[in-house]
C-alpha positions in Angstrom: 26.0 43.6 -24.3 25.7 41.5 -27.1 24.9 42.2 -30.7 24.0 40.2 -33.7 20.7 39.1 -36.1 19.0 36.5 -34.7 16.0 35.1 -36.9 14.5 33.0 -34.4 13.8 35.9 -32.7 11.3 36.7 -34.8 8.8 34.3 -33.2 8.4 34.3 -29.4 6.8 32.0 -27.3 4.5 33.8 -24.1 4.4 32.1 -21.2 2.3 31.9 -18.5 1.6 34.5 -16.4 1.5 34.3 -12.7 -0.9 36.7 -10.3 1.1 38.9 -8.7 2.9 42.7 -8.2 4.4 42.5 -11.5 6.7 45.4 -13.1 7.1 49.0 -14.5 10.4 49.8 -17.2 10.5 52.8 -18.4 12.9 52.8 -21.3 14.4 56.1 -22.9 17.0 56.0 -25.8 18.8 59.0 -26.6 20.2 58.7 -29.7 17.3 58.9 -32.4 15.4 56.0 -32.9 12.5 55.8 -35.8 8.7 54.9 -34.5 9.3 51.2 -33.7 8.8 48.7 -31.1 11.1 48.0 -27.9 10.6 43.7 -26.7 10.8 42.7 -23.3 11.9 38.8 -23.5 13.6 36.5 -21.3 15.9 33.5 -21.5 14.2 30.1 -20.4 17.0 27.3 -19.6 18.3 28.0 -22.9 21.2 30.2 -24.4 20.3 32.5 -27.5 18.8 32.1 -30.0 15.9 31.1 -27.5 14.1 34.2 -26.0 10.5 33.9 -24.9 8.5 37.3 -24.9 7.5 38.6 -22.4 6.0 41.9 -23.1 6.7 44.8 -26.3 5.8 48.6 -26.1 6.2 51.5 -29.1 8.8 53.5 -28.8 7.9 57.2 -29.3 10.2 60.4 -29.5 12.8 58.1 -27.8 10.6 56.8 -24.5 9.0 53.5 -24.3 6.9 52.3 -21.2 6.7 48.5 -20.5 4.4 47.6 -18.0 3.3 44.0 -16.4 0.0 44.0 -13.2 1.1 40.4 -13.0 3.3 38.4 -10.6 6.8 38.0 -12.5 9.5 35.3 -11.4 12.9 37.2 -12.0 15.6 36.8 -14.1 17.7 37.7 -17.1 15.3 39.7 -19.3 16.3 41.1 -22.9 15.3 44.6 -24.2 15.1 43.8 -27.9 14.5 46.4 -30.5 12.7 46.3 -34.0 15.9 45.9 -36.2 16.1 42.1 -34.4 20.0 43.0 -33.8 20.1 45.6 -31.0 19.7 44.5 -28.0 20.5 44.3 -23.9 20.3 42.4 -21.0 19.3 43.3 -17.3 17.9 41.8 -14.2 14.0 42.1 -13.2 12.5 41.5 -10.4 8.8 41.0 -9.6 7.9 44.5 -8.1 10.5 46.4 -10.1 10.3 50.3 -11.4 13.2 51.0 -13.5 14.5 53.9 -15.3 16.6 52.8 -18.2 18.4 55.2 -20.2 20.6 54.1 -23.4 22.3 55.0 -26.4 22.0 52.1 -28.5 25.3 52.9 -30.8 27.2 52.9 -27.1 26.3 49.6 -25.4 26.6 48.5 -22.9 28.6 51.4 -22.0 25.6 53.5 -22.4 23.2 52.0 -20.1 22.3 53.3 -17.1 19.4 52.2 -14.3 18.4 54.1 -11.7 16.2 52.4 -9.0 18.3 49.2 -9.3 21.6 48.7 -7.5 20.9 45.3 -8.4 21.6 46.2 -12.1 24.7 48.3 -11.3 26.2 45.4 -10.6 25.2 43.3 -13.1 26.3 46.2 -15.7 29.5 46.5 -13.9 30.2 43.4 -14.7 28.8 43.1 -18.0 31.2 46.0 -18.8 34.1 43.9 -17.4 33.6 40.9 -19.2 33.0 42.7 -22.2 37.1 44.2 -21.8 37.9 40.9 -20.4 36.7 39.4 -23.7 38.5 42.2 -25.7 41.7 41.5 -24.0 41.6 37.9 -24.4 41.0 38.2 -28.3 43.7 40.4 -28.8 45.9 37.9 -27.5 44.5 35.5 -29.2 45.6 37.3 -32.3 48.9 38.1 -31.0 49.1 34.3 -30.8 48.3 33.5 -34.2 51.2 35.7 -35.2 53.8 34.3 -32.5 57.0 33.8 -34.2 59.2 32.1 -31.2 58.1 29.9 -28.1 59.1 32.3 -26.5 56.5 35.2 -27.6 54.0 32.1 -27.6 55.0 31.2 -23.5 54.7 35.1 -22.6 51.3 35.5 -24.4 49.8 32.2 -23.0 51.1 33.2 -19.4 49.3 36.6 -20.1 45.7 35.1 -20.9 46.4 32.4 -18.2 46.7 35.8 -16.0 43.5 37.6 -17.0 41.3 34.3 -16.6 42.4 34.1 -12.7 41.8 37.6 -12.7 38.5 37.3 -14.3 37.1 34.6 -11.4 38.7 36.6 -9.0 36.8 39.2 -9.4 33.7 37.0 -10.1 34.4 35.5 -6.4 34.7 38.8 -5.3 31.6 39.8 -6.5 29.7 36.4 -5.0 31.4 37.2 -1.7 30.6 41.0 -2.0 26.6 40.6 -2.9 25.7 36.5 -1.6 22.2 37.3 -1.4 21.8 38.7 -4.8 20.4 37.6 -7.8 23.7 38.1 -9.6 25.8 36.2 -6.8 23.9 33.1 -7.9 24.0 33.4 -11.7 27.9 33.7 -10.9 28.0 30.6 -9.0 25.6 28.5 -11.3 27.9 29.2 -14.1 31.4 28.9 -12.0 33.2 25.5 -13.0 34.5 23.7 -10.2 37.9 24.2 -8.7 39.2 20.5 -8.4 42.0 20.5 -5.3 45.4 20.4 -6.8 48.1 17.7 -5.6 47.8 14.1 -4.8 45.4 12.5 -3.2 45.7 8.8 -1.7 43.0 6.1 -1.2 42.5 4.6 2.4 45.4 1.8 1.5 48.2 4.6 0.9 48.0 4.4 -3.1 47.5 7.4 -5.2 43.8 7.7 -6.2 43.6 8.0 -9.7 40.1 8.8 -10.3 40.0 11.5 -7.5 40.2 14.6 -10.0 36.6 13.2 -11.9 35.0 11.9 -8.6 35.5 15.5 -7.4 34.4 17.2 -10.3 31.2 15.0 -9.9 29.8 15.4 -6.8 31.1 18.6 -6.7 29.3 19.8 -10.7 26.5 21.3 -8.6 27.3 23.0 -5.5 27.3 26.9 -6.7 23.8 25.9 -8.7 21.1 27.4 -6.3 17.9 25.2 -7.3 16.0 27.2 -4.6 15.8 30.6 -6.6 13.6 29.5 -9.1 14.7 33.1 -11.1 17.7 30.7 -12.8 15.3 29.3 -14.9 15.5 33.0 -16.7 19.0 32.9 -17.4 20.6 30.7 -20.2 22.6 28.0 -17.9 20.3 25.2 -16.9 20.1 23.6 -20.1 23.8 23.5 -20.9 24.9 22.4 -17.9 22.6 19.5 -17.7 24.0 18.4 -21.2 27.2 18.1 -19.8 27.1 16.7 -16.9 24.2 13.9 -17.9 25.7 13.2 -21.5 29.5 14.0 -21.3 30.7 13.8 -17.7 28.6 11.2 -15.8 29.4 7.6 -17.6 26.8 6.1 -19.7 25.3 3.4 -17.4 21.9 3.8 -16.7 21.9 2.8 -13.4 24.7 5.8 -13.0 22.0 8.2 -14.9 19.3 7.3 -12.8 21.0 7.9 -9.7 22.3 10.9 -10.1 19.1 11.7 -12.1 17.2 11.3 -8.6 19.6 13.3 -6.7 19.7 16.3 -9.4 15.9 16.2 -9.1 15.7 16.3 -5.7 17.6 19.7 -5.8 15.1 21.1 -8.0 11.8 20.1 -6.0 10.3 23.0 -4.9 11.5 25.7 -7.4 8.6 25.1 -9.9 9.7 25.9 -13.2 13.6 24.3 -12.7 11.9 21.4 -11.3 9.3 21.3 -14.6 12.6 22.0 -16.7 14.8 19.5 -15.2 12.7 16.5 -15.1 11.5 17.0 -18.7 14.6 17.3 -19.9 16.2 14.5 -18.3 13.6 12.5 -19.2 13.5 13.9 -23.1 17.3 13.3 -23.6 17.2 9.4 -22.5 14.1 8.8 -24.3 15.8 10.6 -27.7 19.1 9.2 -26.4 21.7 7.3 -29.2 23.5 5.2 -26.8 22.2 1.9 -26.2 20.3 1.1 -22.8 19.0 4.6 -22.0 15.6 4.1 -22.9 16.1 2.2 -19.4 16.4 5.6 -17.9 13.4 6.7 -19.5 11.2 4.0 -18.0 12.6 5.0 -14.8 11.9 8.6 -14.9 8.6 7.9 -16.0 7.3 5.0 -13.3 9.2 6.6 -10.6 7.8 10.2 -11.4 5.1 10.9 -13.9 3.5 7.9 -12.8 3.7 8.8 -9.1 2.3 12.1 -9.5 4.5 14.7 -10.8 4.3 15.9 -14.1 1.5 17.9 -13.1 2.3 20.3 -16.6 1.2 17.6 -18.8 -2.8 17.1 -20.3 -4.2 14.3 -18.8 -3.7 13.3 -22.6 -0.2 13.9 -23.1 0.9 12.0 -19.7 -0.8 8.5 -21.0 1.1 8.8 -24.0 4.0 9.2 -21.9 3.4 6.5 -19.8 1.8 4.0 -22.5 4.8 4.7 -24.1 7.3 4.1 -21.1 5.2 0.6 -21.3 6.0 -0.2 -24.8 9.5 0.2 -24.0 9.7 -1.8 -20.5 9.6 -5.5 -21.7 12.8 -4.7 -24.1 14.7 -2.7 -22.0 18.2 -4.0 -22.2 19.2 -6.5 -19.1 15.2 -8.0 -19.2 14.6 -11.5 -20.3 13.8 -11.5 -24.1 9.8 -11.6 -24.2 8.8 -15.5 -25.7 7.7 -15.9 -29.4 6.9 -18.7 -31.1 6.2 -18.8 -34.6 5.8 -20.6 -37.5 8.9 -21.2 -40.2 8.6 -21.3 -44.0 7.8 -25.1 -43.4 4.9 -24.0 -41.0 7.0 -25.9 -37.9 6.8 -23.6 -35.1 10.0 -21.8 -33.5 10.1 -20.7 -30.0 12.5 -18.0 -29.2 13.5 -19.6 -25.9 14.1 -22.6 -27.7 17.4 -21.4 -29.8 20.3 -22.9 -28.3 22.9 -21.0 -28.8 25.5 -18.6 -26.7 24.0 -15.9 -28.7 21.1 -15.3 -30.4 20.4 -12.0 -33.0 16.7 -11.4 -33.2 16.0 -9.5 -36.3 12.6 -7.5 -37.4 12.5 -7.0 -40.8 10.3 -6.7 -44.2 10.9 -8.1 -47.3 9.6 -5.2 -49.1 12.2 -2.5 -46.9 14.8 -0.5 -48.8 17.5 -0.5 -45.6 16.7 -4.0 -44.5 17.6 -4.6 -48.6 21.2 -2.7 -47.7 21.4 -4.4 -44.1 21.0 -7.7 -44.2 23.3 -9.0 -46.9 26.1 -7.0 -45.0 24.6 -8.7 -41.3 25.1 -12.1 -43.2 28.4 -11.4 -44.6 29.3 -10.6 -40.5 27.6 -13.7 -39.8 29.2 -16.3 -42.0 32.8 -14.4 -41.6 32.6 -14.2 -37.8 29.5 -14.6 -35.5 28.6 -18.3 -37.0 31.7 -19.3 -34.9 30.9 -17.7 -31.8 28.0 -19.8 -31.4 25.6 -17.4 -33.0 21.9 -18.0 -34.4 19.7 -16.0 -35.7 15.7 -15.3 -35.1 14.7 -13.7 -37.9 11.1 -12.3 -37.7 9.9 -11.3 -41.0 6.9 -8.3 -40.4 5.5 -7.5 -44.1 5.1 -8.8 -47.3 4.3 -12.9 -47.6 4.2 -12.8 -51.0 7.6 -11.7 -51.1 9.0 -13.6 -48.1 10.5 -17.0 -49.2 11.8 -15.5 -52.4 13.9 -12.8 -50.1 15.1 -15.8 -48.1 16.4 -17.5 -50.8 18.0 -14.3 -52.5 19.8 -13.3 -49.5 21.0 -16.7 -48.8 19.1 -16.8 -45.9 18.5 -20.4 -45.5 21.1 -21.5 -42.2 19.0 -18.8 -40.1 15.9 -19.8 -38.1 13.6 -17.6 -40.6 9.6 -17.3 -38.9 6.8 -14.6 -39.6 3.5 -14.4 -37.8 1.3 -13.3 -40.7 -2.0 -14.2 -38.2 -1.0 -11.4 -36.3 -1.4 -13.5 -32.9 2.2 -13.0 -30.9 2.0 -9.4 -30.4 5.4 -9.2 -31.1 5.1 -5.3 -32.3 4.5 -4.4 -28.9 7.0 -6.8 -27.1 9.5 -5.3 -28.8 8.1 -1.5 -29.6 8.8 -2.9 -34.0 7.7 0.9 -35.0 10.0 0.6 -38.1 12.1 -2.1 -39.5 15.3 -3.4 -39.5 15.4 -3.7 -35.7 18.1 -6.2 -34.6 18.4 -7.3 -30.5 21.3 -9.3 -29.2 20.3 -11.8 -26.7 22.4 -13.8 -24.6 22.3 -17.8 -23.9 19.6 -17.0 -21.2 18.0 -15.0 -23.5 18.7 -11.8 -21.7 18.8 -9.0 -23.6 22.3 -7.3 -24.1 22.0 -5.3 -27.5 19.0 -3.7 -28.8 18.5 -1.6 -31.8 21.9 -2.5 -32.9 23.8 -3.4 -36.4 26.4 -5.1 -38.4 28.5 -2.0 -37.9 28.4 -3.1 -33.7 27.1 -6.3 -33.3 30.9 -7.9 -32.9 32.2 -4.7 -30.7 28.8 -5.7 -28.2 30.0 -9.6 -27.9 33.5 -8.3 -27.5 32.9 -6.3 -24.5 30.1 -8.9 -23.3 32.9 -11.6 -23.3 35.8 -9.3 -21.7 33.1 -8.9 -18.8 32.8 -12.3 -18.8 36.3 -13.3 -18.4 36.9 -10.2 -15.8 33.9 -11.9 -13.6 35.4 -15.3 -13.9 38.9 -14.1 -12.8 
């Protein structure tokens, strides 16, 4: 049982309904309760405050009926009342007719649910963690007042004790029920139990790396992607996040394969299918870390394109894929797409034509209050460090003629290979998806890309590792 206010409550999002048996609750409180209203919601992926509704009934001299004639996909659901801050979970099935009794000043103690051995179980445990979670709070604040290592070493063994306890009984539980809904929530949220000891590689050495390798391939094995009823339950969406932004390293290549095999799990089950392949593809898309717009390409040709998707407005999945489009030509590792434009002296400058181990391509406008702040800090890089690495720079100017020389020539411009394409003819907005400016891209002497969307904050740390790779290769 939880309790707390949640304002985002407040606005539910109903989704859609599937044809089907559907469900009967009947729902009796027996402490008084005013006229008011009784919410049936569910979790979708997401943990709290994210509840989707699903259904709402009056409550009248303490009873409230909740009824649904269409097909339901199971899952955690949420009895919510009026006040936004009482509230209970239990498990529904499509096909269900519960009796719930409660007192709502006595959760989850309270509750009871007949027609449901299902939900006995669950409430068993709900009422377990809930004095698991007293327990381990108490210690905690017997360990804020510790006064010797050696009250601190007894309390620590103690909570050390209830946790092994705790998944104990959680295995027991999954061992008990297997086939039950509540068996796999357990084992979608169980972490996994990396083998303790050495392990050696194949030449006798200890393997260093076995404890993460493990952890990897093993992150998913208690996640049942066949019952589609775990999309109902808070867990998908947290475990994604850590295993695709915090465990797996950030290669794309890395991202993308274990984004196929991840996927492949999911096919079949509709809605964790839907859920996992938008999300993947979402969080490389909105992704910080440079290169994993390369991942979002990927997901995009090698899925949406291909046919799935099938959620998405004809609309909606051309934007998608015009903008996967937009982004391929750039993608970090691609040959730089060709520009050549004309310089202040109206001499055209070809992009392949820079000689030079490096080359910084910059978008920018005269007129732009951040290119203002950036580039006199990018030429202050330049002159202290990156002229004597062998490194030119492209600058593109986008807006602003008027303004352009004058810039130049207050920003001491003049040693960089400055070119605009005021005709508009190059196209060079969609070669390089120049949505906003400054933009900078690092290109290599074969004008391959190896930065993009970059600054003066990084630009040195991205040569660095480029020429530490370098040097590995060579030795």
């Amino acid at each position: 049982m939880k309790k707390q206010t949640f304002l985002l409550l407040l606005c539910f999002i109903a989704l859609q309904s599937f044809a089907g048996d559907g469900y009967k609750i009947k729902l009796k409180i027996t402490n008084p309760v005013n006229d008011s209203m009784v919410y049936l919601a569910h979790y979708y992926a997401k943990p709290f405050p994210a509840l989707y509704k699903a259904d709402s009934a009056r409550i009248k001299n303490g009873v409230a009926n909740l009824t649904g004639k269409e097909k339901l996909n199971g899952g955690i659901y949420v009895l919510l009342l009026s006040d936004m801050a009482t509230f209970f979970e239990i498990i529904l099935n499509n096909g269900d007719d519960l009796n719930v009794t409660v007192d709502t000043k006595h959760l989850p103690a309270s509750i009871v649910i007949k027609n449901s051995p299902e939900n006995e179980h669950f409430l068993t445990y709900e009422n377990y963690m809930q004095g698991y979670g007293i327990q381990q709070d108490s210690l905690k604040n017997r360990l804020a007042k510790a006064r010797t290592s050696s009250d601190t070493t007894t309390i620590k063994a103690e909570s050390e004790r209830l946790f092994k306890a705790m998944n104990a009984y959680r295995d027991e539980l999954r061992t008990k029920y297997p086939s039950s809904f509540l068996a796999h929530v357990l084992g979608a949220s169980t972490e996994v139990q990396v083998p303790e000891g050495k392990h050696y590689l194949p030449n006798g050495k200890e393997d260093s790396t076995f404890a993460y390798n493990y952890y990897k391939t093993h992150y998913w094995d208690n996640f049942d992607f066949k019952d589609n009823r775990l999309i109902n339950t808070p867990l998908l969406q947290n475990k994604l996040d850590q295993y695709f932004n915090k465990v797996l390293e950030q290669i794309p290549d890395t991202i993308e394969k274990y984004a196929d095999i991840v996927i492949a799990k999911a096919r079949g089950s509709e809605d964790l299918f839907k859920f996992t392949l938008e999300w993947l593809t979402i969080n490389s898309h909105d992704s910080k870390i440079m290169g994993m717009d390369e991942v979002f390409v990927y997901l995009v040709e090698d899925y949406f394109m291909k046919g799935d998707g099938t959620w998405l407005s004809p609309e909606d999945l051309q934007k998608r894929i015009k903008r996967a489009r937009d982004i391929a030509p750039n993608v970090v590792g691609n040959i730089a797409p060709e520009l050549k434009l004309p310089d202040v002296d109206g001499k055209t400058q070809s992009l392949s034509g820079v000689q030079s181990k490096y080359t910084l391509l910059l978008f920018y406008s005269p007129d732009c209050g951040h290119c203002a702040q950036e580039i006199p800090k990018l030429d202050s890089l330049y002159r202290a460090s990156l002229k004597a690495k062998g490194v030119k720079i492209y600058a593109v100017a986008t807006e602003d003629e008027p303004k352009w020389k004058d810039f130049i020539k207050k920003n001491n411009m003049s040693d960089w290979i400055n070119v605009a394409d005021w005709q508009r003819t190059s196209d060079y907005r969609a070669k390089y998806d120049i949505y906003s400016t400054p933009v900078i891209y690092l290109l290599d002497e074969k004008k391959i890309i190896r930065g993009k969307r970059i600054d003066h904050t990084n630009i040195g740390t991205v040569i660095e590792m480029l020429e530490t790779r370098e040097k590995t290769s060579k030795n």
